[in-house]
C-alpha positions as CSV (number, residue, x, y, z in Angstrom):
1,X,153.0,128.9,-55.3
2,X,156.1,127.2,-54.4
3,X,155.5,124.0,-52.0
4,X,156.0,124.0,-47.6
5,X,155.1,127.8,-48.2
6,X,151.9,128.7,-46.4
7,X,149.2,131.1,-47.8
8,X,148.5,134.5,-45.1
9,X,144.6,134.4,-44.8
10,X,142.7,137.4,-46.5
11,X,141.1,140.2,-44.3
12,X,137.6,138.9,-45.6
13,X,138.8,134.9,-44.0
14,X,139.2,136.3,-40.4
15,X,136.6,134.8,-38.1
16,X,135.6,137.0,-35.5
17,X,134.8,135.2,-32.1
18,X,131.4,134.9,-31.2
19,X,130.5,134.4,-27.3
20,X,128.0,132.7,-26.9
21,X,125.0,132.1,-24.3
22,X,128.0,131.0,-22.3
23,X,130.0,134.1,-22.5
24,X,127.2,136.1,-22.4
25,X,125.9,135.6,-18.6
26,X,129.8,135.9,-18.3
27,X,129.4,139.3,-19.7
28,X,126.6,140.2,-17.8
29,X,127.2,138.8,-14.7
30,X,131.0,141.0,-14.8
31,X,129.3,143.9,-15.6
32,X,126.5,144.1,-13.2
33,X,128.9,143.1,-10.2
34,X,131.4,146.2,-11.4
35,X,131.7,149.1,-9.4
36,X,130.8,151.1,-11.6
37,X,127.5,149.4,-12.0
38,X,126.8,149.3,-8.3
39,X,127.8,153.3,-8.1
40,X,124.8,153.4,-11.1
41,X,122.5,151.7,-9.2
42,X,123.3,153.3,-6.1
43,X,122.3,156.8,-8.3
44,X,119.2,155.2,-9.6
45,X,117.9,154.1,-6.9
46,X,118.1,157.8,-5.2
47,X,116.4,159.1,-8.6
48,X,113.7,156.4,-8.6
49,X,112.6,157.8,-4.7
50,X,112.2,161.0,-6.0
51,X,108.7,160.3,-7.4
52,X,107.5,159.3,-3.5
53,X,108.4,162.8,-2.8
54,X,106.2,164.2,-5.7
55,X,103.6,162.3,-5.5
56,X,101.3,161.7,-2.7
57,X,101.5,158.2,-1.4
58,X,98.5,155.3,-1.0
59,X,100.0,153.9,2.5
60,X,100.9,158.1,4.1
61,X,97.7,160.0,3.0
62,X,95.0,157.6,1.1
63,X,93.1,161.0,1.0
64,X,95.6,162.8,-0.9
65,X,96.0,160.1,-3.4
66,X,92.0,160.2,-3.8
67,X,91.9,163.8,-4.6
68,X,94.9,163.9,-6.8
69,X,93.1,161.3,-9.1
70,X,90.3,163.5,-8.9
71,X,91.8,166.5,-10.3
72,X,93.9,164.2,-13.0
73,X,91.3,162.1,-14.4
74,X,94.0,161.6,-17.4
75,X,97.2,161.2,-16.3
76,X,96.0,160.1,-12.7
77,X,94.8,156.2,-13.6
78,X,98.1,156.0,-15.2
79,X,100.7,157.3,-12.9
80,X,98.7,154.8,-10.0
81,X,98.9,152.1,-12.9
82,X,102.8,152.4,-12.9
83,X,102.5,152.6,-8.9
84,X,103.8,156.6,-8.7
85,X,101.6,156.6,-5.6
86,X,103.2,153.4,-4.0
87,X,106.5,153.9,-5.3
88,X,108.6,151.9,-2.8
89,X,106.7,149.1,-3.3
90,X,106.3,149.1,-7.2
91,X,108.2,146.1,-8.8
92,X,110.4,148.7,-10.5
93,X,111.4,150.5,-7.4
94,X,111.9,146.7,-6.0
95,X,114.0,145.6,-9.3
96,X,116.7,148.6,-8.5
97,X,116.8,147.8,-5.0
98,X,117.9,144.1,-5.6
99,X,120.0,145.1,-8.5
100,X,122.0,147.3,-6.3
101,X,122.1,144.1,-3.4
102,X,123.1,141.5,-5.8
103,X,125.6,143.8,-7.8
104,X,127.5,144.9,-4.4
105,X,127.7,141.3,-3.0
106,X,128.6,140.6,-6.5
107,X,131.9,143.2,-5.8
108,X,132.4,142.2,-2.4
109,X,133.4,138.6,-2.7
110,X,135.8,138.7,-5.2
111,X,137.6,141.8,-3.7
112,X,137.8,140.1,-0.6
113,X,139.2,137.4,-2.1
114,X,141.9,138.8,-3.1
115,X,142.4,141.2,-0.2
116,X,142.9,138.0,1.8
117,X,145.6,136.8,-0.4
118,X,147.1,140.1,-0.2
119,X,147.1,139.9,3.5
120,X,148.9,136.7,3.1
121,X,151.4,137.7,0.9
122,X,154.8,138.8,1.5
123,X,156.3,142.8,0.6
124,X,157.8,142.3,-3.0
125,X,161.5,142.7,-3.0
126,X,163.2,145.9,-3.1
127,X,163.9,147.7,-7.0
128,X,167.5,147.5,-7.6
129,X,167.7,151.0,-7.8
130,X,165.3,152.9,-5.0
131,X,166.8,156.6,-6.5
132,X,164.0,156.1,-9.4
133,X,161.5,156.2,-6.9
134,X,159.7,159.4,-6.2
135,X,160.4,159.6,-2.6
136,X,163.8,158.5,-1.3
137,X,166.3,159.1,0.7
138,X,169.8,158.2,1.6
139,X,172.1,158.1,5.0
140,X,174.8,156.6,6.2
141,X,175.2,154.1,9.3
142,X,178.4,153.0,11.3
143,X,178.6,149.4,11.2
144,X,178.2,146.5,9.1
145,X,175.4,146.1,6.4
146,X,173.2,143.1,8.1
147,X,173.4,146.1,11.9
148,X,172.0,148.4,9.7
149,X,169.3,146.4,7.9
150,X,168.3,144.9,11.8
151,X,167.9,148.6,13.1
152,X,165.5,149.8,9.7
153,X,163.5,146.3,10.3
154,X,162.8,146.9,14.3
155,X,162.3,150.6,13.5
156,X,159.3,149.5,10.7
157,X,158.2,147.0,13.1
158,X,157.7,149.4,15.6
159,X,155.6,151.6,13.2
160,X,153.6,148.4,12.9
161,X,154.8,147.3,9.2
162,X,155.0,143.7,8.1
163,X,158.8,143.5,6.9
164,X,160.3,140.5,5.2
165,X,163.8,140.5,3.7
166,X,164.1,138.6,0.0
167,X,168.1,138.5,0.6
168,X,170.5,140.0,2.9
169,X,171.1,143.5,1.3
170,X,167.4,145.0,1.4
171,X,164.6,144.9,3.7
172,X,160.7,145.6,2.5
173,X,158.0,146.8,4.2
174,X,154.4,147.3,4.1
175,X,151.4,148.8,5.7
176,X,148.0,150.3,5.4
177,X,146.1,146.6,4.9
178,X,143.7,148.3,6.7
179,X,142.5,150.9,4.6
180,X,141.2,148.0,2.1
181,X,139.8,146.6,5.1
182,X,137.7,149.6,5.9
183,X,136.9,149.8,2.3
184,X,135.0,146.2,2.2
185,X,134.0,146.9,5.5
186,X,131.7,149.9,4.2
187,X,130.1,148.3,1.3
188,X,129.4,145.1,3.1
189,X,127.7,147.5,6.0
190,X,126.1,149.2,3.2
191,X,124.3,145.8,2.0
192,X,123.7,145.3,5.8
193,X,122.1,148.5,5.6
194,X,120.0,148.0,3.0
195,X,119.0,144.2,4.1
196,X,118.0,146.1,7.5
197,X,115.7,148.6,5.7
198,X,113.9,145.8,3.8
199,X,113.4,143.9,6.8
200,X,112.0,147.2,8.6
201,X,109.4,147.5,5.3
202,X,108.4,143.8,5.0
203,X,107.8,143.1,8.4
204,X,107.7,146.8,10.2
205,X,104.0,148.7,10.8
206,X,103.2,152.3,11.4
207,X,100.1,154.2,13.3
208,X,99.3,157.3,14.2
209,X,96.4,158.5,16.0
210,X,95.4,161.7,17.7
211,X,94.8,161.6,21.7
212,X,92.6,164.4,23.1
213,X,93.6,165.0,27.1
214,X,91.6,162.8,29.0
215,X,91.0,160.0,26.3
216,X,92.4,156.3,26.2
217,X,93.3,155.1,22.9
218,X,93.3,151.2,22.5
219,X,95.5,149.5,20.0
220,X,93.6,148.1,17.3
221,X,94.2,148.1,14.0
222,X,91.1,150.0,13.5
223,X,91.7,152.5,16.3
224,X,94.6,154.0,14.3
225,X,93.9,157.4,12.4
226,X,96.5,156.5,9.7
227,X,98.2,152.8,9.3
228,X,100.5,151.3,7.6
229,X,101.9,148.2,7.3
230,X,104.6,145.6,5.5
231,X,103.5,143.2,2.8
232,X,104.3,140.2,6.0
233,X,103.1,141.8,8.8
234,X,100.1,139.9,10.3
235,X,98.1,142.1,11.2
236,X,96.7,140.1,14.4
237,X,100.3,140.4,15.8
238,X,99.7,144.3,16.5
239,X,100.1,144.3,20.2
240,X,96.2,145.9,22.2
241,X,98.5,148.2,24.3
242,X,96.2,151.2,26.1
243,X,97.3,154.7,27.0
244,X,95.1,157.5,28.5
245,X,96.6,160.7,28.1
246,X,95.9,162.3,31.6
247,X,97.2,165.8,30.8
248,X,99.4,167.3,28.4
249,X,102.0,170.5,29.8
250,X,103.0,172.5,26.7
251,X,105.5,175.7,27.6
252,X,106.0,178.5,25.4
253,X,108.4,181.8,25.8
254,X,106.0,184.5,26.8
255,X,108.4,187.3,27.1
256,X,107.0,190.4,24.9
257,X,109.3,192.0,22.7
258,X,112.0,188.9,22.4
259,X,112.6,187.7,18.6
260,X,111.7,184.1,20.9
261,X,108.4,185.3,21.6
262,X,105.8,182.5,21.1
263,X,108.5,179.8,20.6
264,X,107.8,176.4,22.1
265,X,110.2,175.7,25.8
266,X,108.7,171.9,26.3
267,X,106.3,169.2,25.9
268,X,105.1,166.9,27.7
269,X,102.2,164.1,27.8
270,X,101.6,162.7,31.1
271,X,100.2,159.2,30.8
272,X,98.6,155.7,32.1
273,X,99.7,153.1,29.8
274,X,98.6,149.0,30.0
275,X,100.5,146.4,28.3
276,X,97.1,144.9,27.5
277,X,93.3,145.0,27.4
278,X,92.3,145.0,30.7
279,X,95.8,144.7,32.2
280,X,98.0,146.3,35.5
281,X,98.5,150.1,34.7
282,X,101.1,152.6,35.1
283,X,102.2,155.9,34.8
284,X,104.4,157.2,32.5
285,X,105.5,160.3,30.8
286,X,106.3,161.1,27.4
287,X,108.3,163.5,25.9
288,X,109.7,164.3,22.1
289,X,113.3,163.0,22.5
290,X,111.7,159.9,25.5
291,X,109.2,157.7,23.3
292,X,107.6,154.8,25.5
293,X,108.2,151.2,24.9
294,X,104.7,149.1,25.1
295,X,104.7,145.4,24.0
296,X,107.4,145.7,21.8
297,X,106.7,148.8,20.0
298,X,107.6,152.2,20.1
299,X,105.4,155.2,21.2
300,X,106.6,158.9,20.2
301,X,104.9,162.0,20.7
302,X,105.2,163.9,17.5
303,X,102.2,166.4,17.6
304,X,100.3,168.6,19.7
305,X,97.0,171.0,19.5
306,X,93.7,171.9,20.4
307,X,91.0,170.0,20.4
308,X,87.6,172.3,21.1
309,X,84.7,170.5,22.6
310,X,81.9,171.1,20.6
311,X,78.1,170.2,20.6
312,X,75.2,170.1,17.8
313,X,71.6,169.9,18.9
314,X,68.8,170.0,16.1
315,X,65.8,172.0,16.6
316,X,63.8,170.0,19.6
317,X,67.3,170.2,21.6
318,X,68.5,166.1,21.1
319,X,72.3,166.2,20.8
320,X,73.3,165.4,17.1
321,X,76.9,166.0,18.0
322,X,79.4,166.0,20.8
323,X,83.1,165.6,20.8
324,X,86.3,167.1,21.4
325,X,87.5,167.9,17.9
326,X,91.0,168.2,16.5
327,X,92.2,171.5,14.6
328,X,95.5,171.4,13.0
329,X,98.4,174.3,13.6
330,X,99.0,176.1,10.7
331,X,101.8,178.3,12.3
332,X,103.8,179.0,15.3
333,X,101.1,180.6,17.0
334,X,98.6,177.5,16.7
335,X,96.2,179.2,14.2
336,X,94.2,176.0,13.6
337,X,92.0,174.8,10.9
338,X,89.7,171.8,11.5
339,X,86.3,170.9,10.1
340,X,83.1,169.7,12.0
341,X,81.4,166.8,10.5
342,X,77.4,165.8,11.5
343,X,76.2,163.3,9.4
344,X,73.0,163.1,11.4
345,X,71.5,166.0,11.1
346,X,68.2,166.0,9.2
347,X,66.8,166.7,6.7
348,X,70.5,167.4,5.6
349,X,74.2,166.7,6.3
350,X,75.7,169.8,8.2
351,X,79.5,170.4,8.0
352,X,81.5,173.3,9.7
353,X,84.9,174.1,8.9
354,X,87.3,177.0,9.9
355,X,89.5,178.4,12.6
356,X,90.5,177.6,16.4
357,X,92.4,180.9,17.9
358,X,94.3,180.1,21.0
359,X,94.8,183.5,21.7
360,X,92.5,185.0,19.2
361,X,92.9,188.8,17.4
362,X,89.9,190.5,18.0
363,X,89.2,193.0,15.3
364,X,90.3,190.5,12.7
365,X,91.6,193.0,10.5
366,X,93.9,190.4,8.7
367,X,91.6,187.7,9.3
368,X,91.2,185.0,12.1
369,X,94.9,185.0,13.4
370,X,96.2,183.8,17.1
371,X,98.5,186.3,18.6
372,X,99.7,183.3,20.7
373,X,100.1,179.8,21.0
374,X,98.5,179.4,24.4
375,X,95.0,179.6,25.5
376,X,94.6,183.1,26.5
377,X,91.5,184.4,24.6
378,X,90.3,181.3,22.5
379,X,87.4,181.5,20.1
380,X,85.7,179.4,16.8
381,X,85.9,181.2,13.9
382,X,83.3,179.1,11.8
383,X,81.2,178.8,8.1
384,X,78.1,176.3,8.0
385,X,77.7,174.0,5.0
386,X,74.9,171.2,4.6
387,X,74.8,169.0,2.0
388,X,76.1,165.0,1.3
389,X,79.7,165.2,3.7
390,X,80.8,162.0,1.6
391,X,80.7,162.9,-2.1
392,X,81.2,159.6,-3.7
393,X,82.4,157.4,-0.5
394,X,86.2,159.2,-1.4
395,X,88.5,158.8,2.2
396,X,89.0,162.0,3.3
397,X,91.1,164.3,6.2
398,X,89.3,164.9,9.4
399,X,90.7,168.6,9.3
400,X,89.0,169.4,6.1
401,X,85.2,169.6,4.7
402,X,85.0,168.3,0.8
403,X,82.3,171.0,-0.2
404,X,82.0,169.5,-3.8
405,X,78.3,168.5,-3.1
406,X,77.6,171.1,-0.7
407,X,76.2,174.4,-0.1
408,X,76.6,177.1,2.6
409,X,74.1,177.9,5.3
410,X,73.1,181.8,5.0
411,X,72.0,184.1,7.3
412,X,68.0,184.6,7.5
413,X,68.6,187.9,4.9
414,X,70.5,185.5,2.9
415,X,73.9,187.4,3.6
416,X,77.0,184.4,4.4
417,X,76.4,182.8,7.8
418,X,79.7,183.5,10.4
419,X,79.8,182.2,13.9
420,X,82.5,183.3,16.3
421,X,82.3,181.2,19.4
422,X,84.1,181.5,22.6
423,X,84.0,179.0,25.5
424,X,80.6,178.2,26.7
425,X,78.7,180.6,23.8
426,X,76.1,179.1,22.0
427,X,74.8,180.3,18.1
428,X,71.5,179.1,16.9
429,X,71.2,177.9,13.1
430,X,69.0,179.7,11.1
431,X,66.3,178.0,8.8
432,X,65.7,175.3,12.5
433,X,68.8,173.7,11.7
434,X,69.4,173.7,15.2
435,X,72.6,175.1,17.6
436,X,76.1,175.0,18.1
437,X,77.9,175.2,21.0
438,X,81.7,175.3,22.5
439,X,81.5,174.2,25.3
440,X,85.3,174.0,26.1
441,X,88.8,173.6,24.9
442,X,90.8,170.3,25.4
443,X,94.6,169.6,24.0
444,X,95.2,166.8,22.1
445,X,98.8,165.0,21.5
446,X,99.4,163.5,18.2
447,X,101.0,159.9,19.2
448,X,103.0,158.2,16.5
449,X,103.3,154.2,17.2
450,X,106.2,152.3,15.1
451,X,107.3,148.6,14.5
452,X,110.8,148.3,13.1
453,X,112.4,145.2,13.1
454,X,115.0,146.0,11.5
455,X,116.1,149.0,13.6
456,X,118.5,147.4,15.4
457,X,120.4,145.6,12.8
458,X,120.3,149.2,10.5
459,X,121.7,150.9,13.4
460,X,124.8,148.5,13.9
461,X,125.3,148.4,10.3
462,X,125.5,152.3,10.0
463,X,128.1,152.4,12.8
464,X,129.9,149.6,10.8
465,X,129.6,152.2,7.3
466,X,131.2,155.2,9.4
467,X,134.2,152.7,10.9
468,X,134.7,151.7,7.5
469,X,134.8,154.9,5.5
470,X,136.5,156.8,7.9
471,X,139.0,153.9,7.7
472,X,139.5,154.2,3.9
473,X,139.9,157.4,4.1
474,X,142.2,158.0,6.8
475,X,144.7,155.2,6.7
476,X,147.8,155.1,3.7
477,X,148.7,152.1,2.1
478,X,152.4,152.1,1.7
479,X,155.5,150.4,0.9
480,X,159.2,151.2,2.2
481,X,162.1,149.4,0.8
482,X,165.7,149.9,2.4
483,X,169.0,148.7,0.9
484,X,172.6,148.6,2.5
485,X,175.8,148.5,0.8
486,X,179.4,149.0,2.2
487,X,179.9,152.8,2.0
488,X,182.7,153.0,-1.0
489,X,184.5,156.3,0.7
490,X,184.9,154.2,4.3
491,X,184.3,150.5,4.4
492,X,183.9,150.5,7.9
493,X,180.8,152.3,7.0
494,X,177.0,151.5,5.7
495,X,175.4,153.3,2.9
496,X,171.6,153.2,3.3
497,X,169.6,153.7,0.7
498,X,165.6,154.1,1.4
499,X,162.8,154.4,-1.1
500,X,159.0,154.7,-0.3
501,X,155.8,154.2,-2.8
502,X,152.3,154.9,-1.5
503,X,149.2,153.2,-3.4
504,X,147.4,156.8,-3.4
505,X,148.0,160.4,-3.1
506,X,150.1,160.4,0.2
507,X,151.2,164.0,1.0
508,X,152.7,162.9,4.5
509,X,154.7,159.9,2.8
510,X,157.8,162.6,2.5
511,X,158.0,163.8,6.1
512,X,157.6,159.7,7.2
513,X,160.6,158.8,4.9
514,X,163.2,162.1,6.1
515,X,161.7,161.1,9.9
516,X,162.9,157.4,9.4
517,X,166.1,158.0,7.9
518,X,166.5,160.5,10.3
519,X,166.1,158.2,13.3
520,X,168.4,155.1,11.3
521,X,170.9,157.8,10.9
522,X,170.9,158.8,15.0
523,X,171.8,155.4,15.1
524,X,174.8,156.3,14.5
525,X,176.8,158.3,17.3
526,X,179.7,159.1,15.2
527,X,178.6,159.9,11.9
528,X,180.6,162.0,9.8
529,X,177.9,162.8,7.1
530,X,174.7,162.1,6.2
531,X,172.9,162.5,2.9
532,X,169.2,163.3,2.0
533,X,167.3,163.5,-1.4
């Protein structure tokens, strides 16, 4: 080979770049904080909280979560292994929700970046020819070039665009800033959002508790039927609120023959509440739609029902058993199942379990029904089991009787013991087990206290997400450019030339371009023509 020539290097010589830890995290970092990423996430997330919905959860119904494991002796230690019954506190539910955080702040900052630059930045200067543009349209205007060019810019001014001229034969003009705006505004209220609902879960608590009429529930964390807390709640900060629920008013439609009939009109749960132990009272009422405020806290009436009065003597007569004791509604008619638990009696356990009837059906041809909500001809529709009420120390629903190490009570002839009970009856137990006896019928409201923290700051942030959505969505980011050129048939004249480009599918852009012409055009008193494309 000849000498100063230079040799080409063979395919097998090219050296392919390699990245390096460097460009790596580069590479990762890009693509986590892309917006496709964060839409990815965002899907993940929703597909990760399925499984809370499947599966029963630890902190809503520890009973559930029992029995579940129970039945699923296999697959059961596993799924609460990979925390399927605590999924929004599992470290892979967690992992997804920071993901998602960190990949939209990770969008946000460099868009805004450059959104502020664009906000800085001048219109770009007009194309030479605005006929190539898809939308334009041409006029003509009686006076000098630099008249008509003043009139288009305080006409765009007006419409509230930012015009700037690059020289003196065309004008630009742009506008719709804020539909990027809106745009970061709704993903930075959607990490608001999120930060909000994190703060509600770390440092927010839940209770509920049922309330017979004429009780006083005291806020302890004990006291409450069901509770919940955050992983940084301190649990010495729940405030010892009281309220006594004096009476509870509960209105139903009563009119015969309506398709309304039996539907609920109102309730209501007349109380005494105490900021503290021992502390000044006062009477308030509570409604679904008016929860109470009490030391910081939220008080909501979600539930109501019956809660029959019941009492269990042994054999000599001592009282084993009194209590006014919740049933649960099964439909709209309060048809209530409940259980009766007396771990005292000797020399076993005795459990009952079965039906309250508001307004009972007496022939029970379908079975204990109520053929009304309201107390109009109550009765206990009940079956007696005795045996160990606590099979294996398991947590379990006060509405229900776990008869896994039970057996039931017959009659003397050995035929399946049934009570039916109305208000003041009494039924004795065979085999000098003793009596039962309903002694009345009390309503209980189902009282739902809540912590949120973060309530406040998910609320403005939501208001924030709708602002900026409906701003992307609604406002048009455009740019008009106008030129003006001595008219070549009469140079006493102005041609105007006016083009338009809109950054996404405009269908109104059109319409705004023929109305502006049309208006630069009216200008002109004594027009003799005036041209539109």
């Amino acid at each position: 080979m000849s000498a100063g020539m230079t040799t080409q290097p063979t395919e097998t010589e090219v050296v392919q770049p390699r990245l390096g830890p460097a460009g790596w995290l580069r590479w990762a970092w890009r693509t986590l904080t892309s917006m496709r990423t964060a839409l990815f996430l965002l899907l993940l997330l929703s597909v990760a909280a399925v499984p809370g919905s499947v599966f029963p959860q630890r902190s809503i119904d520890a009973t559930r979560v029992a029995d579940y494991l129970a039945e699923h002796p296999g697959v059961g230690p596993w799924l609460d292994r990979l925390g399927f019954f605590e999924v929004f506190t599992s470290p892979w539910f967690s992992a997804v929700y920071l993901l998602l955080v960190v990949s939209l702040v990770g969008c946000i900052v460099p868009r805004s970046r450059l959104h502020w630059h664009a906000l800085r930045a001048r219109p770009p200067r007009a194309p030479q020819r605005l006929e190539r543009l898809d939308v334009h349209a041409e006029t003509t205007y009686a006076g000098p070039p630099t008249a008509a060019l003043e009139a288009a810019r305080e006409s765009l001014r007006r419409k509230r665009y930012r015009v700037h001229a690059h020289d003196d034969v065309s004008v630009s003009a742009e506008t719709g800033y804020l539909r990027e705006t809106g745009n970061l505004v709704f993903h930075v209220a959607l990490c608001i959002v999120i930060v909000g609902v994190a703060v509600g879960h770390l440092f927010g608590w839940r209770g509920d508790v049922i309330v017979p009429e004429g009780q006083t529930f005291a806020s302890t964390v004990r006291a409450y039927h069901t509770f919940s807390a955050g992983p940084l709640v301190d649990l010495a900060s729940v405030p010892p609120f009281t309220v006594r629920v004096d009476r509870l008013d509960v209105r139903f439609e009563d009119q015969v023959g309506g398709s309304q009939f039996g539907a609920p009109r109102g309730f209501t749960a007349y109380t005494t509440t105490a900021q503290a132990l021992g502390g000044a009272t006062q009477q308030q009422t509570l409604s679904v739609n008016s929860p109470l405020t009490l030391d910081g806290v939220d008080v909501f009436l979600l539930g109501n029902g019956y809660a029959p009065v019941v009492t269990v003597r042994d054999a000599s007569g001592a009282i084993l058993y009194r209590d006014a004791t919740p049933f649960l509604a099964q439909d709209g008619f309060y048809t209530s199942v409940g259980a009766i638990k007396v771990p005292a009696a000797n020399p076993a356990m005795l459990g009952f379990s079965g039906f309250f009837l508001p307004t009972a059906e007496p022939t029970y041809a379908n079975g204990p029904v109520s053929q009304f909500p309201d107390l109009r001809n109550p009765e206990l529709a009940l079956t007696v089991w005795e045996g160990d009420l606590f099979p294996g120390g398991r947590p379990q629903s006060v509405f229900s009787l776990t008869t896994t190490s039970m057996t039931p009570v017959p009659k003397a002839d050995g035929s399946p013991l049934a009570i039916r009970l109305k208000p003041g009856e009494t039924a004795t137990l065979p085999g000098g087990r003793g009596s039962i006896t309903f002694d009345s019928v009390a309503r209980f409201a189902g009282l739902s206290v809540r912590s949120d923290p973060g309530k406040g700051l998910t609320l403005f942030a939501a208001l924030l997400t709708v602002a900026g959505l409906v701003a992307s969505l609604l406002v048009r980011r455009r740019r008009i450019f106008v030129r003006a050129v001595p008219d070549p048939e009469d140079s006493s004249r102005t041609l105007v030339r006016v083009g338009a480009l809109s950054k996404n599918a405009d269908p109104g852009l059109p319409g705004f371009v023929a109305e502006f012409t049309q208006a630069l055009s009216e200008t002109d008193p004594g027009r003799s023509r005036a041209r539109r494309k």
